[in-house]
C-alpha positions as CSV (number, residue, x, y, z in Angstrom):
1,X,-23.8,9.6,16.5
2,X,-25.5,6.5,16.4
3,X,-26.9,8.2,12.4
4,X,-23.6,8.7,11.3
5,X,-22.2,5.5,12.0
6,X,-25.2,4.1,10.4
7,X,-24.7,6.2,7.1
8,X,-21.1,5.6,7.0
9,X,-21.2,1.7,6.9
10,X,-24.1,2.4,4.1
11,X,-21.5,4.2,2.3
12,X,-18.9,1.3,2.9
13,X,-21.1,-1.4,2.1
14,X,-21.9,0.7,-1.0
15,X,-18.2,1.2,-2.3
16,X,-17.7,-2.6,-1.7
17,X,-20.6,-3.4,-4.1
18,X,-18.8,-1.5,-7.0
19,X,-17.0,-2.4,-9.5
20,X,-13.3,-2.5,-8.7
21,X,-12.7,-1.1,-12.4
22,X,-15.5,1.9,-11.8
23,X,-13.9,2.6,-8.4
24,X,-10.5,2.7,-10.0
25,X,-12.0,5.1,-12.4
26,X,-13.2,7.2,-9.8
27,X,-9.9,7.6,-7.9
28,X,-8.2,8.3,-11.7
29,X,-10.9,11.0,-12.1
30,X,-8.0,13.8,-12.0
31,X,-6.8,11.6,-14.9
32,X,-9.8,12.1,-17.1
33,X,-8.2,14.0,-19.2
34,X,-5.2,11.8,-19.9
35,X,-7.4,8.3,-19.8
36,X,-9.6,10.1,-22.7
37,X,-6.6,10.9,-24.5
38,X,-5.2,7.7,-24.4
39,X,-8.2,5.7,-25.3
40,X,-8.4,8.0,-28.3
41,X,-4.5,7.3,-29.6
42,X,-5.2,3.6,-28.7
43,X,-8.5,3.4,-31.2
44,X,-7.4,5.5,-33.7
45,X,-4.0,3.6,-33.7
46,X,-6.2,0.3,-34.3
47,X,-8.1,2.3,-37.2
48,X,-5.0,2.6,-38.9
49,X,-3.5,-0.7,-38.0
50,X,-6.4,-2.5,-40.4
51,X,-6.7,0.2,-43.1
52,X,-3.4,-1.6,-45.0
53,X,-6.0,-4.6,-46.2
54,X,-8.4,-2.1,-47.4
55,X,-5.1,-0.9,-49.4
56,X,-4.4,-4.5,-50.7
57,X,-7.9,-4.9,-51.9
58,X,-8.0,-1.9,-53.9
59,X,-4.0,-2.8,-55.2
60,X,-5.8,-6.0,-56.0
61,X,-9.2,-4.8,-57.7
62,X,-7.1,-2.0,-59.7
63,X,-4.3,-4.9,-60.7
64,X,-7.6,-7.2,-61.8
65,X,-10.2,-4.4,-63.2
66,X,-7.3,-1.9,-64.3
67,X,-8.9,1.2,-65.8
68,X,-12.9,0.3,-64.0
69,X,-11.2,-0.2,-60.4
70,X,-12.2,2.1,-57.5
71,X,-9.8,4.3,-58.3
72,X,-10.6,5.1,-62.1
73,X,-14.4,5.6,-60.8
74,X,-12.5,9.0,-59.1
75,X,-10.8,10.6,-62.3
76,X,-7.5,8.6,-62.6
77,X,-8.0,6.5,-64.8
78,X,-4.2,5.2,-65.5
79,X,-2.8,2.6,-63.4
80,X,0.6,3.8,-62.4
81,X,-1.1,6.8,-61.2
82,X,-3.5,4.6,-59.1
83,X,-0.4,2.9,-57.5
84,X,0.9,5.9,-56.8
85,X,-2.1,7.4,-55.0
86,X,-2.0,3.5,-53.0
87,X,1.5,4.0,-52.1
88,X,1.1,7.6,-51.0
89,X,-1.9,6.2,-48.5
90,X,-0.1,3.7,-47.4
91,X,3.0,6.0,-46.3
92,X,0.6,8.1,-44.6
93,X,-1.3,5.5,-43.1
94,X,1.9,3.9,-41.5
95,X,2.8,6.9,-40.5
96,X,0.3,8.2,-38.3
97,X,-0.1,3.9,-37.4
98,X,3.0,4.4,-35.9
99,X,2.8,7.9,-34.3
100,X,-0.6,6.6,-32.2
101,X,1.3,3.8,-31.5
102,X,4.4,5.8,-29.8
103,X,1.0,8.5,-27.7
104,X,-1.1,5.6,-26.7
105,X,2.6,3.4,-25.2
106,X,3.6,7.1,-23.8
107,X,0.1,8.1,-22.4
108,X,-0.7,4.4,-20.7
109,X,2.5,3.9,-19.2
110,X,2.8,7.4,-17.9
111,X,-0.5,7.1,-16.7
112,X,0.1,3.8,-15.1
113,X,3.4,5.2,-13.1
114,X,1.0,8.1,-12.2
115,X,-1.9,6.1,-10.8
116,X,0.5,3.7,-9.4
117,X,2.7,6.4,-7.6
118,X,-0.8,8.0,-6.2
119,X,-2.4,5.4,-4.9
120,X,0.9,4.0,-3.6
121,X,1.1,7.4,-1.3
122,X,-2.2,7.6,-0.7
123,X,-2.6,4.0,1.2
124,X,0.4,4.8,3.0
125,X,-0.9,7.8,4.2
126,X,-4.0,6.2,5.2
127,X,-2.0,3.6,7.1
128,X,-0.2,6.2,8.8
129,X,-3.6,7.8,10.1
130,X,-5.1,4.3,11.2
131,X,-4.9,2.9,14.8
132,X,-2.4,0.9,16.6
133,X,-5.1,-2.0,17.1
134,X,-5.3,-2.1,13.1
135,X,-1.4,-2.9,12.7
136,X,-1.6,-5.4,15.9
137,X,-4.3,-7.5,14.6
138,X,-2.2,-7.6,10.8
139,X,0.9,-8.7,9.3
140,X,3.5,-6.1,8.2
141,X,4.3,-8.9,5.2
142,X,0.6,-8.6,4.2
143,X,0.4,-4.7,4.1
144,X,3.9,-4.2,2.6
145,X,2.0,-7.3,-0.4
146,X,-1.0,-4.3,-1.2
147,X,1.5,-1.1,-0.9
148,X,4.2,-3.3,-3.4
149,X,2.7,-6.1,-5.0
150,X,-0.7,-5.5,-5.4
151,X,-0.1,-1.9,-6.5
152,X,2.6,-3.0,-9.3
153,X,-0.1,-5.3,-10.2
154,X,-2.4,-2.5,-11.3
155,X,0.4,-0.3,-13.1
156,X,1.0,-3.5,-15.3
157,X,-2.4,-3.8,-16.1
158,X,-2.6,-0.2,-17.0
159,X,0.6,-0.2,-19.0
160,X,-0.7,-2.6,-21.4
161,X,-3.9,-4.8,-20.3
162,X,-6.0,-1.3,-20.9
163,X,-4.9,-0.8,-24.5
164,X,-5.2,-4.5,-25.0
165,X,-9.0,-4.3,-24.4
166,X,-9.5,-0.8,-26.2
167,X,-7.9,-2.7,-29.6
168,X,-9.5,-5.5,-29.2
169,X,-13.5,-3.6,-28.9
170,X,-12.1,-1.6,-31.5
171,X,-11.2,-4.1,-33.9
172,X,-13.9,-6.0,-33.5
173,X,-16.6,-3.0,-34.3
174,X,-14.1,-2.1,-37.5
175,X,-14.1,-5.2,-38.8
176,X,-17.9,-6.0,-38.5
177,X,-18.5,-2.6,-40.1
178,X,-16.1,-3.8,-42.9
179,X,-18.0,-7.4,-43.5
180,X,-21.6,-5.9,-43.5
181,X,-20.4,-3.2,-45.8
182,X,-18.8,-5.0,-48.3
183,X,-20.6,-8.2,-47.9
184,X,-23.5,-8.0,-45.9
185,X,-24.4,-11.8,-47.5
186,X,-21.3,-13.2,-45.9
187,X,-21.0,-11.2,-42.8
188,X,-23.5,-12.8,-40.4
189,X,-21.6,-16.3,-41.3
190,X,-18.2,-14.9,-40.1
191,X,-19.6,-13.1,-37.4
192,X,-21.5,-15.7,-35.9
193,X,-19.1,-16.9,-33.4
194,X,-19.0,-13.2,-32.1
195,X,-21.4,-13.4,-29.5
196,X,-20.2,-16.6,-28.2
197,X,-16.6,-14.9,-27.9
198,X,-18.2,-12.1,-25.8
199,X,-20.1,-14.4,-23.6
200,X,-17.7,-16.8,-23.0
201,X,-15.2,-14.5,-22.1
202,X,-17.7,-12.6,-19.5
203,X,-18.1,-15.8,-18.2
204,X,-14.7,-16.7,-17.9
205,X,-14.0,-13.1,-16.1
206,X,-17.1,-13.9,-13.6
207,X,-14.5,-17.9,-13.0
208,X,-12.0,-16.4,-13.0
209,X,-12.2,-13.6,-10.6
210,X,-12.8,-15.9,-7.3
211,X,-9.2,-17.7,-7.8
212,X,-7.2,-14.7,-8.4
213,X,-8.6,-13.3,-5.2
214,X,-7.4,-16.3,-3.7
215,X,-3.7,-15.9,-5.1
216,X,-3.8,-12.4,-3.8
217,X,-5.0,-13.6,-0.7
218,X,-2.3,-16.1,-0.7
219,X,0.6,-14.3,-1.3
220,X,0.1,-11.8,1.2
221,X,0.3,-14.8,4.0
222,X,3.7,-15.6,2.2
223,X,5.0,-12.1,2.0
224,X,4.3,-11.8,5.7
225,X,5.9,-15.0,6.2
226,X,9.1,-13.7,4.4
227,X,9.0,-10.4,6.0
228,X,9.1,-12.2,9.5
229,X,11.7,-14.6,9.1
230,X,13.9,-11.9,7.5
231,X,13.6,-9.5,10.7
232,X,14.2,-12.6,13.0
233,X,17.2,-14.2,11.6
234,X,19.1,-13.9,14.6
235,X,16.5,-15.9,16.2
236,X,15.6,-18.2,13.5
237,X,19.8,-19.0,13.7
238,X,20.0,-18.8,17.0
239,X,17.7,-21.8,17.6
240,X,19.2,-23.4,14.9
241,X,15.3,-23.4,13.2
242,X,16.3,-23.4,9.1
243,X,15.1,-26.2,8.1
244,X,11.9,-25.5,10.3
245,X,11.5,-22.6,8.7
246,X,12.2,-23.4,5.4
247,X,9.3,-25.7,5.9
248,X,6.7,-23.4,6.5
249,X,8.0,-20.9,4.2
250,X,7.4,-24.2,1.7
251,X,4.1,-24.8,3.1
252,X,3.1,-21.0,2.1
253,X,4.8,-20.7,-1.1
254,X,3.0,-24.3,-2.4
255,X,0.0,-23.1,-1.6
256,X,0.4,-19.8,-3.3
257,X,1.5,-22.2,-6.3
258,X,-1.7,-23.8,-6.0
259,X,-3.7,-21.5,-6.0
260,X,-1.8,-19.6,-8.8
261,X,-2.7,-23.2,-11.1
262,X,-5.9,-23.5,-10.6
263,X,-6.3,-19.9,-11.9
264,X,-4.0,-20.9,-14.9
265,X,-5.7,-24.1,-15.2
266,X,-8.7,-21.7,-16.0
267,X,-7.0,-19.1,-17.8
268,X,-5.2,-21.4,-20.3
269,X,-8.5,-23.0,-21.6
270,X,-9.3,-19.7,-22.8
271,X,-7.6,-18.7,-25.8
272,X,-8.0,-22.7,-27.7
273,X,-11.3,-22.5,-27.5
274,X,-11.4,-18.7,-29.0
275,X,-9.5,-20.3,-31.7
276,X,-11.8,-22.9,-32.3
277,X,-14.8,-20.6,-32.4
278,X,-12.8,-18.2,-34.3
279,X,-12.1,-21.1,-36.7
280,X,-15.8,-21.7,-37.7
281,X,-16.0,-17.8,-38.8
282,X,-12.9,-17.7,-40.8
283,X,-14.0,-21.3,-42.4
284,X,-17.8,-19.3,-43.4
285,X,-15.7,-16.4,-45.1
286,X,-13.2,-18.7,-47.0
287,X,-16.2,-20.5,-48.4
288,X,-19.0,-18.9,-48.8
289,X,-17.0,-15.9,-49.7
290,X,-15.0,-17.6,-52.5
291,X,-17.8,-18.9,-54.3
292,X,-19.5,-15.2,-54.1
293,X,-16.2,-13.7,-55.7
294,X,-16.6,-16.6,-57.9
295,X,-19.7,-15.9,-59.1
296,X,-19.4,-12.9,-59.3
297,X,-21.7,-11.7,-56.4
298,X,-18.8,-10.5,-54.3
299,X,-15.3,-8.4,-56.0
300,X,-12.1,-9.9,-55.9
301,X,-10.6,-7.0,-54.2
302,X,-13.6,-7.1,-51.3
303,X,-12.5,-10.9,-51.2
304,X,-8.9,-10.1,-50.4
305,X,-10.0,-7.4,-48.0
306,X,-12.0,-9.8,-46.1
307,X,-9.5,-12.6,-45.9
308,X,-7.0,-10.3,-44.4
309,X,-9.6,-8.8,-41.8
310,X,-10.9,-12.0,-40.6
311,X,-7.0,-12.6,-40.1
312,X,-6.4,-9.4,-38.4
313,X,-9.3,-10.6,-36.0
314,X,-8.1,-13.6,-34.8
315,X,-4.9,-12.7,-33.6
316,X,-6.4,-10.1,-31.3
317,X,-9.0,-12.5,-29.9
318,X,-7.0,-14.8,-28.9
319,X,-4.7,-12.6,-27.1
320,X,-8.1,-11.8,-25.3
321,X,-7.6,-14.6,-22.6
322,X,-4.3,-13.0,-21.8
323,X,-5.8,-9.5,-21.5
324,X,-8.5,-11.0,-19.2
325,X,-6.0,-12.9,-17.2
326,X,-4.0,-9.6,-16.6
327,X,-7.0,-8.0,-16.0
328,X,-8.7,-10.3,-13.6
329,X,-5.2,-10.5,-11.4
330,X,-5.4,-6.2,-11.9
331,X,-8.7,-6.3,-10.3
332,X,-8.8,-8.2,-7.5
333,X,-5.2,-6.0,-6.4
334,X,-7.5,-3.0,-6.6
335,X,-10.3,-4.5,-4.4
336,X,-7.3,-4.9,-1.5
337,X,-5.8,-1.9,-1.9
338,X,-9.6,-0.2,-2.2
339,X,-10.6,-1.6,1.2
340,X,-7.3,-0.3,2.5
341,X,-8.3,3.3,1.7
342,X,-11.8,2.4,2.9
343,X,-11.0,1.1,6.4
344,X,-11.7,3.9,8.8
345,X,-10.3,6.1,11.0
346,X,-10.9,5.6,14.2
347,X,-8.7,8.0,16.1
348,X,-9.7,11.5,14.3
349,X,-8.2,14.7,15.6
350,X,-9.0,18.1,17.4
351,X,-9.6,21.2,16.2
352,X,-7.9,22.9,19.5
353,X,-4.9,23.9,18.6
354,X,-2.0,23.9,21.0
355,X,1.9,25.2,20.6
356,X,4.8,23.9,21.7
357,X,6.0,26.4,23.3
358,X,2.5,27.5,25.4
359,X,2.1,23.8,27.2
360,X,2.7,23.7,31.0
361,X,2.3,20.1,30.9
362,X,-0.2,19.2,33.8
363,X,-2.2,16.2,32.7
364,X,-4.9,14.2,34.7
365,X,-6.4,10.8,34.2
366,X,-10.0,10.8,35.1
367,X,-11.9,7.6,35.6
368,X,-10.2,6.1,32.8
369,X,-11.1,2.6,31.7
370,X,-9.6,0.9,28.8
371,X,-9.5,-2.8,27.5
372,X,-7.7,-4.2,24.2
373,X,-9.8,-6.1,21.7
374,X,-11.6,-9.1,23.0
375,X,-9.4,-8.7,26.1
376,X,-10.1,-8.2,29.5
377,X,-10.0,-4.9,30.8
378,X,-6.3,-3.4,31.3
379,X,-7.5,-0.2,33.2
380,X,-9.8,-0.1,35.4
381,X,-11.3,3.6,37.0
382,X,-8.5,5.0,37.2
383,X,-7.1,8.6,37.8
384,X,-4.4,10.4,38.6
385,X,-2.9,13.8,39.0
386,X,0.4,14.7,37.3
387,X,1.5,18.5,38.3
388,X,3.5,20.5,35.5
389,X,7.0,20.4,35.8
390,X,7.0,17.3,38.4
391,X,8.8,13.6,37.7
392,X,6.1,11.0,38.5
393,X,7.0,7.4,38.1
394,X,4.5,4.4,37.3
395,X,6.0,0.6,39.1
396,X,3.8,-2.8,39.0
397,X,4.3,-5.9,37.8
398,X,3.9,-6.8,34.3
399,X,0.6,-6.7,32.5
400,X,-0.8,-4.5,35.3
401,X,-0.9,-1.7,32.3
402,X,1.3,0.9,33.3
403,X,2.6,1.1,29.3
404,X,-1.0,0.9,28.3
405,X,-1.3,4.3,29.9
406,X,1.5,6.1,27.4
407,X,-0.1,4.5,24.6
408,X,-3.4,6.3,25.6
409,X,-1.6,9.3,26.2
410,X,-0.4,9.8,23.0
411,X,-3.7,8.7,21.8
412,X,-3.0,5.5,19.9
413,X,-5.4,3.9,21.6
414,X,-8.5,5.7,22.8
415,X,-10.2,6.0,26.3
416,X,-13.3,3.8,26.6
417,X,-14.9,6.1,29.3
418,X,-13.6,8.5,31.5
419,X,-10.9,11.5,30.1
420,X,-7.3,12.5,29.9
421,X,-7.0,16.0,29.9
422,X,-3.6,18.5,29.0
423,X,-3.8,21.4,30.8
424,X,-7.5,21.0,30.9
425,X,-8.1,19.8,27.5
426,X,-9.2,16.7,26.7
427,X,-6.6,14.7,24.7
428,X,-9.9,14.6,22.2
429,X,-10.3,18.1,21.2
430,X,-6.4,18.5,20.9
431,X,-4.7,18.8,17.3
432,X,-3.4,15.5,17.2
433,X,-0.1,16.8,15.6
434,X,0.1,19.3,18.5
435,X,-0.5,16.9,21.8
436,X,2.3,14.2,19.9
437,X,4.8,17.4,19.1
438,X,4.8,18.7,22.9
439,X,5.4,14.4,24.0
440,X,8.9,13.0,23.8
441,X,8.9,9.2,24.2
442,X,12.3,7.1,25.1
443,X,10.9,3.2,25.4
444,X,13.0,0.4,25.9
445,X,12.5,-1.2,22.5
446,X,13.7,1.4,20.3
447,X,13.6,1.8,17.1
448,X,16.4,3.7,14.7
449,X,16.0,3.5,11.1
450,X,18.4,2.6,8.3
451,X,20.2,5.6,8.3
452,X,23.4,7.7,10.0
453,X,23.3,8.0,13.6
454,X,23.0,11.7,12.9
455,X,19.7,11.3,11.0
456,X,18.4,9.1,13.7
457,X,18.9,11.6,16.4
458,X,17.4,14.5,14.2
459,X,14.4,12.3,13.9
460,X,11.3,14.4,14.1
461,X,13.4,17.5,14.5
462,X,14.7,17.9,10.7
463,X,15.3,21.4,10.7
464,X,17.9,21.4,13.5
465,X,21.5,22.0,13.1
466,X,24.9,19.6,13.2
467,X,25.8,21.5,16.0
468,X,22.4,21.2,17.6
469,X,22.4,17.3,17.1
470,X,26.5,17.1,18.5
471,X,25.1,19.0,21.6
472,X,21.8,17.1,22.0
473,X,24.7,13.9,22.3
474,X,26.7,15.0,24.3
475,X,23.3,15.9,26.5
476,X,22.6,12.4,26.6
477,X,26.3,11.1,27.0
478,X,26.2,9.5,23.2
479,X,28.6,12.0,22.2
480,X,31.4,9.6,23.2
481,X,30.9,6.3,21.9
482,X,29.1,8.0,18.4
483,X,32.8,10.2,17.2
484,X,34.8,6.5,18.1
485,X,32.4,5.2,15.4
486,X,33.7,4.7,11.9
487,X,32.5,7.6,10.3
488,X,31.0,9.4,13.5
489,X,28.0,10.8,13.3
490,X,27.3,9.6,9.5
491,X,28.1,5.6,10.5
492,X,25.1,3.7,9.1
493,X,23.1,2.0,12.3
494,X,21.7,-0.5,9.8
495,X,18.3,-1.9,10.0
496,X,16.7,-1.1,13.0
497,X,20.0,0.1,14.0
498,X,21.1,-3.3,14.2
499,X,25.2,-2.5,14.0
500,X,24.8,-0.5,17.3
501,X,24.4,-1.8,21.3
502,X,21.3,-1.7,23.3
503,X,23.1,0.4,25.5
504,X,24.1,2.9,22.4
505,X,20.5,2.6,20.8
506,X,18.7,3.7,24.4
507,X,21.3,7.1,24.4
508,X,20.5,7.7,20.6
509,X,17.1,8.2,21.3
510,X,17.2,9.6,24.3
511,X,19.5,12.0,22.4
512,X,16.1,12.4,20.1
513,X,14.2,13.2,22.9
514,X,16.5,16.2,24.0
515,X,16.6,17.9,20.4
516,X,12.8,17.1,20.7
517,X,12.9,19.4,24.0
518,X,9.2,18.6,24.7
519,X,7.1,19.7,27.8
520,X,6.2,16.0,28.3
521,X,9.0,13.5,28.8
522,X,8.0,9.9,29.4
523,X,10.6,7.5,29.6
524,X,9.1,3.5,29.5
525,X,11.5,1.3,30.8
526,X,14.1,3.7,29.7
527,X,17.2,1.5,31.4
528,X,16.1,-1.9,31.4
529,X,18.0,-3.6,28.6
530,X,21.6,-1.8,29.7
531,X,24.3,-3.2,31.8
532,X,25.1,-1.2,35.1
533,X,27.3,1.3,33.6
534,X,25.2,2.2,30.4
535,X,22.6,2.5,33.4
536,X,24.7,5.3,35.2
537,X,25.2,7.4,32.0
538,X,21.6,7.1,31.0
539,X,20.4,8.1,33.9
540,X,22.9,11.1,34.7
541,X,21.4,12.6,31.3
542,X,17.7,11.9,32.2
543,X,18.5,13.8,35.4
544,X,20.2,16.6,33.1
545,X,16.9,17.1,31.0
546,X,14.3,16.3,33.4
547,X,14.5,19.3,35.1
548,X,11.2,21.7,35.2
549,X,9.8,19.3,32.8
550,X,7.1,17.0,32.9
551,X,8.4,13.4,33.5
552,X,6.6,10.5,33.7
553,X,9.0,7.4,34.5
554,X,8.0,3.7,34.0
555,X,10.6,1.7,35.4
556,X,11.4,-2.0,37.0
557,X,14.3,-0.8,38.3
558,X,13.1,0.7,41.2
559,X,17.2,2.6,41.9
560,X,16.4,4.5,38.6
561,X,13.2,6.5,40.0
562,X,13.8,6.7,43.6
563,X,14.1,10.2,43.4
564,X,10.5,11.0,41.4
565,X,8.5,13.8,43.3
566,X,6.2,11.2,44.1
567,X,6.1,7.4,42.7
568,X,2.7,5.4,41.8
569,X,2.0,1.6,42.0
570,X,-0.2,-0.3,39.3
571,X,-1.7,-3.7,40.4
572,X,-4.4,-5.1,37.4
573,X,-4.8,-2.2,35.6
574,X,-5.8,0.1,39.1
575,X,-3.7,2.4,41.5
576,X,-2.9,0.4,44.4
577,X,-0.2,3.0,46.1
578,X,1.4,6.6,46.4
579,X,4.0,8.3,47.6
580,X,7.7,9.5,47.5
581,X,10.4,6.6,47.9
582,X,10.7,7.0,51.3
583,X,6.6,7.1,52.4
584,X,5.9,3.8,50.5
585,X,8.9,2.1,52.2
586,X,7.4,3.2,55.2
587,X,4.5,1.5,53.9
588,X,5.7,-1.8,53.7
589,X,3.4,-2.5,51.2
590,X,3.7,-3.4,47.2
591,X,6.6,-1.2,46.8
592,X,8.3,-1.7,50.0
593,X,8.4,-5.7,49.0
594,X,9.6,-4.7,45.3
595,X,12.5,-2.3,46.7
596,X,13.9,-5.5,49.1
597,X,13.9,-8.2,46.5
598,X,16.1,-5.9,43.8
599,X,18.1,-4.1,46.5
600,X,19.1,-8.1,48.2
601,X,17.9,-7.0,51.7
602,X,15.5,-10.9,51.3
């Protein structure tokens, strides 16, 4: 084990040490194809974008040397007929200019939207498969900033930064051909500032790369600041905090704006000083080159041709600190959403498979210890016997982990030592899929999504029908209150079913939980958040679907599980007392003490 764990942080600490761009590439590789194809229609479109020059330079030499111009040397000799052949090319070339142009647009952007929808799904995905502890210890503003912002980042990049690059490389090998071709005398003069282009531009990449980092860094905090304050308006009103609020959302936005300037403090430097190196090239051509076509050294025509080039140069390079910018910000979005996909799993599943419909539902803690991250520990040794088919209930004080032990259940978190088992498997060699399908959960903070009420109780269960859903209601005495609703059982609930009660929320999913129908029913703190009456209608439909099937009740309310086959009490993290209602009264012990402070006998 101790191998594996070795080898895989190699391999981590290896995928970190790449390239972002070659680690993109390797994700894209089913894109191969596609990237090859577009890279092709992108050079091939800059080929013909700086072919028209070579066309005014020989319209020039065949207007100045007539029947001796290029042209002549192939046969046609008379001039009209020489503009015509120029004209022709030039319709052609045009042409197929402006066809690449329409594949290369077509084959990036659709290959952006491609990449982007991918890896999009894929992080998600992986998100889905990661631990509870890895949400706990992050903000839901920062991960929705990688699976939105940071991923949109990337598609823009590919949509036009990519080609930007590709022309650019391409034009500056086509042009340097061109100058040492036609005047090999001149070319290393306008060439010269070449290198220091490529150089300086590396070395602004290697600046620049830090501080855009940073400004990814930075507005993930404010994302998650956002995405907080938006899901606690009612309390950010309620305590009358706005202007608070709107402070620290200030705080995080100007520093998000200072660390965006300090990258464009950078980035804006760039393309001057290409212009200024630029200019010392384009200054050796107009010289030295005149006075070769002067003297005869150099033709006019190959004069013209390099005026125009050096032109069709500059524009391009100094668009090059704009490509770099997009590209810097492109690659430090694909380093966050990289080490997303690279964080691992932690809980992996079984290979036992287990149906529904064949689970008794007997389960048994054995010597089970457990303790959250750099936290003492919340269980402590502890085991206990729940038969198929009986209602157990969990009491004790808060903190003394009795929730802790359905999170372990369901395997979000895992044991430290000791085993759970299902019917004599342990929870480890399950099919993950299988031990969470045969589990219905009702907890006191429950969560609908923004959707109808009927969507919200088919949760989980999609392929059950209306009348399945109406009767799984009325099952859980929702059927009532859910037909007076505007449109029934397609009312929006809102976000987080915001439009509804507690009460109405708690029989909606309890309502889940019956069209769930699983061997396993645990109900945490199923009634705590309802008024009295809500209380008696929830719990005459838990007693309606608890029946031969495996309840486990947490509960402060002690009245709600009075009648559990036998009831367990949790004192810092260990079992501290058993027994039915009756036997721990006659205790007079933890539970007997619990029972007189909420029934008013002290």
């Amino acid at each position: 084990m101790a191998t594996v764990l070795k080898s895989h942080r190699a391999s981590r600490r290896r995928k970190h040490s790449t390239h972002p761009l070659q680690r993109l590439l390797e994700y894209g590789h089913q894109y191969r194809k596609q990237i090859w194809l577009a890279t092709t229609c992108s050079i091939l479109n800059k080929f013909f974008d700086l072919a028209p020059p070579a066309l005014i330079g020989v319209a020039v030499d065949v207007v100045v040397k007539q029947q001796d111009s290029i042209i002549a040397q192939f046969g046609v000799r008379d001039v009209f007929q020489q503009f015509l052949i120029i004209s022709f090319l030039t319709v052609i070339i045009w042409i197929l200019e402006s066809v690449f142009e329409y594949a290369y647009a077509r084959l990036w952007r659709n290959l952006g939207q491609n990449i982007q929808h991918d890896l999009r799904l894929d992080a998600y995905k992986h998100l889905q498969e990661l631990e509870l502890a890895y949400f706990e210890e992050r903000s839901t503003g920062g991960l929705m900033s990688i699976l939105s912002d940071d991923i949109n980042q990337l598609e823009r990049f590919l949509d036009g930064g990519a080609n930007d690059i590709l022309q650019v490389s391409a034009t500056v090998l086509i042009i340097g051909a061109a100058f040492f071709i036609l005047a090999p005398d001149v070319a290393w003069m306008a060439l010269s500032p070449m290198p220091f282009i490529l150089w300086g531009s590396f070395a602004y990449q290697r600046l620049l790369a830090p501080r855009y980092a940073d400004v990814r860094e930075k507005v993930g905090f404010l994302n998650s600041r956002l995405s907080n304050n938006i899901s606690g308006i009612t309390t950010i009103k309620s305590f009358t905090a706005e202007t608070y609020e709107a402070s620290r959302l200030e705080l995080d936005s100007d520093a998000y704006r200072h660390s965006n300037a300090k990258a464009i403090t950078l980035s804006a430097a760039f393309v001057p000083l290409i212009r200024m190196l630029i200019l010392v090239g384009f200054t050796a051509l107009l010289l030295y080159g005149g006075m070769a076509a002067v003297s005869g050294k150099m033709s006019v025509g190959a004069y013209s041709v390099l005026v125009f080039l050096i032109q069709r140069l500059l524009w391009p390079l100094t668009r090059l600190g704009e490509t770099f910018d997009q590209y810097q910000r492109a690659m430090a979005s694909t380093n966050r959403v990289m080490n997303l996909l690279d964080t691992p799993i932690a809980i992996h599943t079984g290979d036992v498979s287990l149906p529904v419909n064949e689970v008794r539902g007997e389960v048994q803690f054995k010597n089970v210890y457990f303790a959250y991250k750099d936290r003492f520990p919340v269980i402590k040794n502890l085991s206990l016997d729940i038969p198929a088919g009986k209602t157990i209930a969990i009491v004790g004080s808060t903190g003394s982990g009795k929730s802790t032990l359905v999170k372990l259940l369901l395997r979000l978190y895992e044991v430290q030592t000791g085993s759970i088992t299902l019917d004599g498997i342990d929870l480890q060699s399950l099919n993950l899929k299988d031990l969470r399908r045969c589990i219905g959960l009702v907890s006191q903070d429950v969560f609908l999504f923004h959707g109808t009420v009927a969507e919200n109780i088919a949760y989980g269960s999609f392929e059950n029908t209306e009348q399945e859903i109406i009767t799984a209601a009325k099952i859980a005495e929702a059927h009532e209150f859910i037909v007076d609703l505007p449109q029934g059982y397609e009312t929006i609930v809102g976000e987080r079913g915001q439009k509804l009660s507690g009460g109405q929320r708690q029989r909606i999913a309890i309502a889940r939980a019956v069209l769930k129908n699983p061997p396993i029913l645990i109900l945490d703190e199923a009634t705590s958040a309802v008024d009295n009456e809500t209380e008696a209608a929830i719990q005459r439909s838990l007693d309606r679907i608890t029946v031969d099937r495996t309840t486990i009740a947490i509960a402060h309310r002690l009245s709600t599980i009075r009648n559990a086959d036998c009831i367990y009490v949790m004192e810092h993290g260990k079992l501290v007392e058993s027994g039915t209602h009756e036997q721990l009264l006659e205790k007079d012990g933890i539970y007997s003490g619990l029972w007189r402070v909420q029934s008013g006998l002290r």
